[in-house]
PLY file of the C-alpha trace (Angstrom):
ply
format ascii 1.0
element vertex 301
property float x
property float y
property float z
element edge 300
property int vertex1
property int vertex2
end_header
0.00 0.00 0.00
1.19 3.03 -0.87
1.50 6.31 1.44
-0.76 8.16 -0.44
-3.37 5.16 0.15
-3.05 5.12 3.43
-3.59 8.56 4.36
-6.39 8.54 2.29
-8.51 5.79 4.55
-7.04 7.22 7.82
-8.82 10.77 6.22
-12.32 9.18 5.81
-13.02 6.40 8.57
-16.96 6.75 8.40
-16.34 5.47 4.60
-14.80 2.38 5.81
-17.25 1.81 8.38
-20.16 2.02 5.83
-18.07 -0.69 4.31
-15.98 0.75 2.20
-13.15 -1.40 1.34
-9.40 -0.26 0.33
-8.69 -1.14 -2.86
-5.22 -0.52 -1.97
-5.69 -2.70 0.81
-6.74 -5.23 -1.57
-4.42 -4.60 -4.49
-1.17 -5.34 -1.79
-2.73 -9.04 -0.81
-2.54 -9.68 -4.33
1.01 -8.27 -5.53
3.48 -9.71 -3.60
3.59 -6.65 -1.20
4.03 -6.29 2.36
0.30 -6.45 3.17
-1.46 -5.96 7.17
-3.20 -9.56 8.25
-5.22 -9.75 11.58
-4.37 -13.18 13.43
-7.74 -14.13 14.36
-5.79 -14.90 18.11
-6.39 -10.99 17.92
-10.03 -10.91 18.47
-10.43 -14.29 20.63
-13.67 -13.25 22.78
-15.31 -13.25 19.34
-16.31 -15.92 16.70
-15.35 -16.72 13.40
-18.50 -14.93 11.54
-18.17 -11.44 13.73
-14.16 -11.16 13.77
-14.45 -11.99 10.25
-16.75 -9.31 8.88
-15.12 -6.40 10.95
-12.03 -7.22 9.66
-13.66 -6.32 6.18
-15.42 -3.82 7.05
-11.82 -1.98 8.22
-10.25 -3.00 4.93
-8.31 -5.60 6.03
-7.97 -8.25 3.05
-5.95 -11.05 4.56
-6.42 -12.96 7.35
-4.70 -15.81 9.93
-7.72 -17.86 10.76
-8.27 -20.08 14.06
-9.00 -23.48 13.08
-10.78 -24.41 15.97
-13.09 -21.69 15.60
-13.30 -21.75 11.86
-14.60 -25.79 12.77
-16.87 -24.12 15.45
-18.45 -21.65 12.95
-18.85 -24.72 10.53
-20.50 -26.91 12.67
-22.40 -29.96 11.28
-22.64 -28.08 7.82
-20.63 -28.15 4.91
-16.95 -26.94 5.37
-17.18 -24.73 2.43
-19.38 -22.44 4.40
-16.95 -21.12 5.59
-14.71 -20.51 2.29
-17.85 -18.88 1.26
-17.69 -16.44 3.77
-14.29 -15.17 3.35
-15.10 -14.95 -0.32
-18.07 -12.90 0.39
-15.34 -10.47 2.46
-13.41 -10.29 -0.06
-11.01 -11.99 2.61
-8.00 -14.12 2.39
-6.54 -16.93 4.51
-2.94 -16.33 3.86
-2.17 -18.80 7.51
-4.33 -20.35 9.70
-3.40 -21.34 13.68
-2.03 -23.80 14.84
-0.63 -27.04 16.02
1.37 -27.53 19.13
4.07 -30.38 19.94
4.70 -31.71 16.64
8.71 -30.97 17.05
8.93 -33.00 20.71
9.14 -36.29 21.55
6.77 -37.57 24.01
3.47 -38.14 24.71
1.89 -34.93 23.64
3.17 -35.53 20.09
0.27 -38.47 18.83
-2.74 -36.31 19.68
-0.93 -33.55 17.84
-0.41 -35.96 14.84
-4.17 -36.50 14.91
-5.07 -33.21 15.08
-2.90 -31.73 12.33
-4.68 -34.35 9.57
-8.19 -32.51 10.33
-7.04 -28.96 10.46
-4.79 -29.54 6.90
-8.04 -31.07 5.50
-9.77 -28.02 6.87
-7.23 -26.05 5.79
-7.25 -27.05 2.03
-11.25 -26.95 2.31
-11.31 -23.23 2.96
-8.49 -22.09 0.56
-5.73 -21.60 2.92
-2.12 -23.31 2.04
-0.19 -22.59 5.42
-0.40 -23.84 9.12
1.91 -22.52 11.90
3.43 -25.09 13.99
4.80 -23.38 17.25
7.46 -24.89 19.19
6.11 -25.23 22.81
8.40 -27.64 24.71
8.99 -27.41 28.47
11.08 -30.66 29.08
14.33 -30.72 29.48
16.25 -31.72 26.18
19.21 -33.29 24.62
21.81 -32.41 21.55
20.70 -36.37 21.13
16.87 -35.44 20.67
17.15 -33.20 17.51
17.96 -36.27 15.06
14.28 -37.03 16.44
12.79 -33.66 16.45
14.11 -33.51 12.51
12.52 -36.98 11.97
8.90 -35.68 13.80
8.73 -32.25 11.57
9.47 -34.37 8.45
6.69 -36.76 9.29
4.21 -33.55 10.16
5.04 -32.21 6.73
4.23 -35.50 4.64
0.43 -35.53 6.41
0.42 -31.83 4.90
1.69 -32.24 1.87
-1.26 -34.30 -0.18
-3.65 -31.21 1.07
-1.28 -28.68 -0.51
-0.38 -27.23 3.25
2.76 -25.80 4.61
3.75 -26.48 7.81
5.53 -23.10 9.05
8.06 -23.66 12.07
7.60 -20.64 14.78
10.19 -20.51 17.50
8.90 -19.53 20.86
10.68 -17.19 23.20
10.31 -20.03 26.50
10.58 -23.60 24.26
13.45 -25.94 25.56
13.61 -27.30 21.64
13.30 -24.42 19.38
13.46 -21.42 21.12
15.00 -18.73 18.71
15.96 -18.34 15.12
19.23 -20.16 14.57
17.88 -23.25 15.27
14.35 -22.96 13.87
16.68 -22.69 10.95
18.66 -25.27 11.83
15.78 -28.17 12.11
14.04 -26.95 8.71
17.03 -27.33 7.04
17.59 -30.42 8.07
14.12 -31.70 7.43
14.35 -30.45 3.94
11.14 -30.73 3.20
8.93 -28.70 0.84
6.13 -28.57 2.68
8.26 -27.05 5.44
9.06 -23.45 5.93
10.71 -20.87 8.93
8.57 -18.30 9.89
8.63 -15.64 12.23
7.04 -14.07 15.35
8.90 -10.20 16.58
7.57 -10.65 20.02
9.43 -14.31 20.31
12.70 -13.33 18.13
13.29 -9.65 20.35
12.29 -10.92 23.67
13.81 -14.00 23.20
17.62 -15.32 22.91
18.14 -14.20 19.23
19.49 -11.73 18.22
19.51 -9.03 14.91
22.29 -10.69 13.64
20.36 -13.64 13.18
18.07 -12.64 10.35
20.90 -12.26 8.58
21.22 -16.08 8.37
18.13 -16.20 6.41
18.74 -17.23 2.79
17.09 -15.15 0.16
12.75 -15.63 0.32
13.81 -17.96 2.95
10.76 -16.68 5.36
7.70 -17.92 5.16
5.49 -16.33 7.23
5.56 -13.33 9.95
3.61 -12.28 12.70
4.38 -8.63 13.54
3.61 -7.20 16.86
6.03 -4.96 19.68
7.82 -5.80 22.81
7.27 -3.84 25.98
9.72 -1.54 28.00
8.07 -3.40 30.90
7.93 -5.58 32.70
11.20 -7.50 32.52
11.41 -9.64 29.74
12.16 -11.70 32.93
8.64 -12.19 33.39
6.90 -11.61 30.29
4.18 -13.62 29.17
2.17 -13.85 25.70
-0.18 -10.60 26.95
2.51 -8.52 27.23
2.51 -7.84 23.24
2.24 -4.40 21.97
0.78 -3.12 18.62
3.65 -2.02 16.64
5.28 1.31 17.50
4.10 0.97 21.07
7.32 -1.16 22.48
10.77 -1.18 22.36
11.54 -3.83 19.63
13.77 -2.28 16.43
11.18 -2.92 13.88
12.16 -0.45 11.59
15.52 -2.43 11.37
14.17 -5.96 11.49
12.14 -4.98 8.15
14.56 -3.56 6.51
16.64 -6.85 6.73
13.42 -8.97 5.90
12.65 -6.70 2.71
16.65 -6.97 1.71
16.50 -10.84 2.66
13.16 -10.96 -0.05
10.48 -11.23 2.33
6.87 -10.40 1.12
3.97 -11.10 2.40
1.55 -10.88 5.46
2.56 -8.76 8.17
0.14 -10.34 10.72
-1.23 -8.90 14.46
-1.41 -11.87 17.07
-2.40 -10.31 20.56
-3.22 -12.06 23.57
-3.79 -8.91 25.89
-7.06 -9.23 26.78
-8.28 -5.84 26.47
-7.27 -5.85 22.98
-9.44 -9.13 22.69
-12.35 -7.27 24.06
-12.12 -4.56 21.10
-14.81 -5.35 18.43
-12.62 -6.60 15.66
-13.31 -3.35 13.32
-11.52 -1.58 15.65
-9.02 -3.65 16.64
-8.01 -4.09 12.49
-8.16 -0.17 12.44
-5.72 0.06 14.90
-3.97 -2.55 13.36
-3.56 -0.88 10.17
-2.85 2.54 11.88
0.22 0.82 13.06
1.60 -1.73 10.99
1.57 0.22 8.21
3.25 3.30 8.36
6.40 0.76 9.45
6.39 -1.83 6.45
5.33 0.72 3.65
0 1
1 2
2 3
3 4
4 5
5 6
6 7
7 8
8 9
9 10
10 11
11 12
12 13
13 14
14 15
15 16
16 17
17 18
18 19
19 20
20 21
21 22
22 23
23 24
24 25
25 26
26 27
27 28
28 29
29 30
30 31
31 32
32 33
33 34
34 35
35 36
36 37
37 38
38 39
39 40
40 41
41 42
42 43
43 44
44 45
45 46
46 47
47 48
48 49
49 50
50 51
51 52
52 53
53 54
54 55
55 56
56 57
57 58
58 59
59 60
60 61
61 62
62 63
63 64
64 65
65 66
66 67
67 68
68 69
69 70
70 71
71 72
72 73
73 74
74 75
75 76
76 77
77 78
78 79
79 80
80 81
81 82
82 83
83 84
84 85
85 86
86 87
87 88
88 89
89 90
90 91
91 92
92 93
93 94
94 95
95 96
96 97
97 98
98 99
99 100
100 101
101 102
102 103
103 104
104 105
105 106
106 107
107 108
108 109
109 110
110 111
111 112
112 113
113 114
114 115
115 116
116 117
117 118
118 119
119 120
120 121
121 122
122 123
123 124
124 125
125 126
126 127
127 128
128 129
129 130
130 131
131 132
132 133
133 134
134 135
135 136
136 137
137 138
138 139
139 140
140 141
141 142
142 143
143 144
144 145
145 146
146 147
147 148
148 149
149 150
150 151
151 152
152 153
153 154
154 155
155 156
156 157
157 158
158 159
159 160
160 161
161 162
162 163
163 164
164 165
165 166
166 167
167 168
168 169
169 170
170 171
171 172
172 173
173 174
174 175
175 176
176 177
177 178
178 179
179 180
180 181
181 182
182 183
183 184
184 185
185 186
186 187
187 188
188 189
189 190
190 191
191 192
192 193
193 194
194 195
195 196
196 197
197 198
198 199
199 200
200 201
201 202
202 203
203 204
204 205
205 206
206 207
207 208
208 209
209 210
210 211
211 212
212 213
213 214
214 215
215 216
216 217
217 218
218 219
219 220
220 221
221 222
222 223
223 224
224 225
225 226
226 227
227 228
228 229
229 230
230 231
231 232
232 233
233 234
234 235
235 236
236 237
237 238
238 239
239 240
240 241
241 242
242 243
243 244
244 245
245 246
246 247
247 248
248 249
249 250
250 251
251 252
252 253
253 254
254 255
255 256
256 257
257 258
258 259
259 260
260 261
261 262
262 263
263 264
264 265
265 266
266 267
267 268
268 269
269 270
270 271
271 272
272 273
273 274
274 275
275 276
276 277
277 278
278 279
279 280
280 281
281 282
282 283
283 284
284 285
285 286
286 287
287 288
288 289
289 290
290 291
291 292
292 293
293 294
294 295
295 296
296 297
297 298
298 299
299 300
């Protein structure tokens, strides 16, 4: 989206809230451009239907959908009701959330088998070709138990890969297996799988143990996927849990300077809001995209 564009919708938000949609808005999830996406994590207090049409109605055109609440909204109907929907928006689900423990071994890791095969098949049913698979181990590990961890994300991606899905490999700020870029990197490659990409959360990679540096290991359209929100001043990163995020601009995180490197290392794509905060999860999800927009933008354009 260009400058121009954006100043343009910020000048006339009664237009948008009549339903006007940004062509702009929708021209960018269609060229290749950094584009905004609201993470449907964003707007958790409401369901699929409702956090789907404000995000229209703001001029959002791309979306990270929850499967669980996509499957809610679908309920002993058809699963392309819900395709239908986001067609009617005008919406697109460029990533959909997520499945836990498919990188550890243990216990944990069959149920998470058996859930991925119904949310790919949900996945390819509604149009969207990526899945984020967050690290979320708490055990203690082993150099020995990444041969295994390898093996496990290989297997995850071969269940995806008839349903034209992409598993997308998030490293998590607390995980004892995959806990910052380096080694997300280091397991994908590994893998080398096809249906198996790196993606990227700011919150996780600033707060976490990597460090700017580390982007600079990405190979050329390497990334995959990134979620896009702010770390806080305070409290201590010490402390910090998942609703401690911060819309863009509001935190301390170099953002400026980690898209930059993205944008020289060839990333485009969805710049996406998760937020776990719960008063942002209160906000109807018009405004919550509007604020969104308001600050994701002026930073990636």
């Amino acid at each position: 989206m260009k400058r121009r564009d954006f100043v343009a919708l910020a000048a006339v938000p009664a237009l948008a809230q009549a339903g006007f949609a940004s062509r702009a808005a929708a021209q960018a999830a269609g060229s290749g451009d950094w584009f905004v996406c609201m993470h449907e994590a964003t707007s958790a207090e409401h369901d699929f239907r409702t956090a789907m049409e404000g995000y229209a109605r703001a001029g959002i055109r791309a979306v990270e959908v929850d499967l669980v609440k996509v499957r809610e909204f679908v309920g002993a109907g058809s699963q392309q009701s819900a395709r239908r929907l986001l067609e009617e928006l005008d919406l697109k689900p460029v990533s959909s959330s997520n499945q836990l423990f498919l990188d550890e071994p243990g216990p944990r890791r069959m149920q998470a088998v058996e859930d991925l095969k119904w949310k790919v098949e949900l996945d390819a049913a509604i149009g969207c070709d990526r899945l984020v698979i967050p690290s979320a181990a708490s055990e203690r590990h082993t150099e020995d138990d990444y041969a295994e961890v390898v093996d496990n994300l290989r297997e995850a991606a071969e269940i995806a890969r008839p349903h034209g899905v992409t598993l997308m490999v998030e490293h998590t700020r607390a995980s004892t297996l995959i806990g910052n870029l380096r080694t997300a990197l280091k397991v994908v490659r590994a893998a080398d799988h096809p249906n198996l990409r790196v993606m990227l959360d700011t919150f996780h990679f600033w707060s976490g143990t990597s460090k700017l540096e580390d982007l600079e290991l990405l190979r050329q359209g390497e990334l995959h996927h990134l979620h896009f929100e702010d770390v806080p001043a305070e409290p201590p990163v010490e402390v910090f849990e998942q609703r401690h995020r911060v819309f863009p601009g509001e935190g301390i995180a170099p953002l400026r300077s980690i898209v930059e490197v993205l944008k020289r290392k060839g990333y485009t794509g969805p710049a996406s809001l998760e937020m776990f905060d719960p008063a942002v999860r209160a906000l109807s999800p018009y405004d919550a995209a509007l604020k969104a927009r308001a600050t994701i933008e002026p930073l990636i354009t």
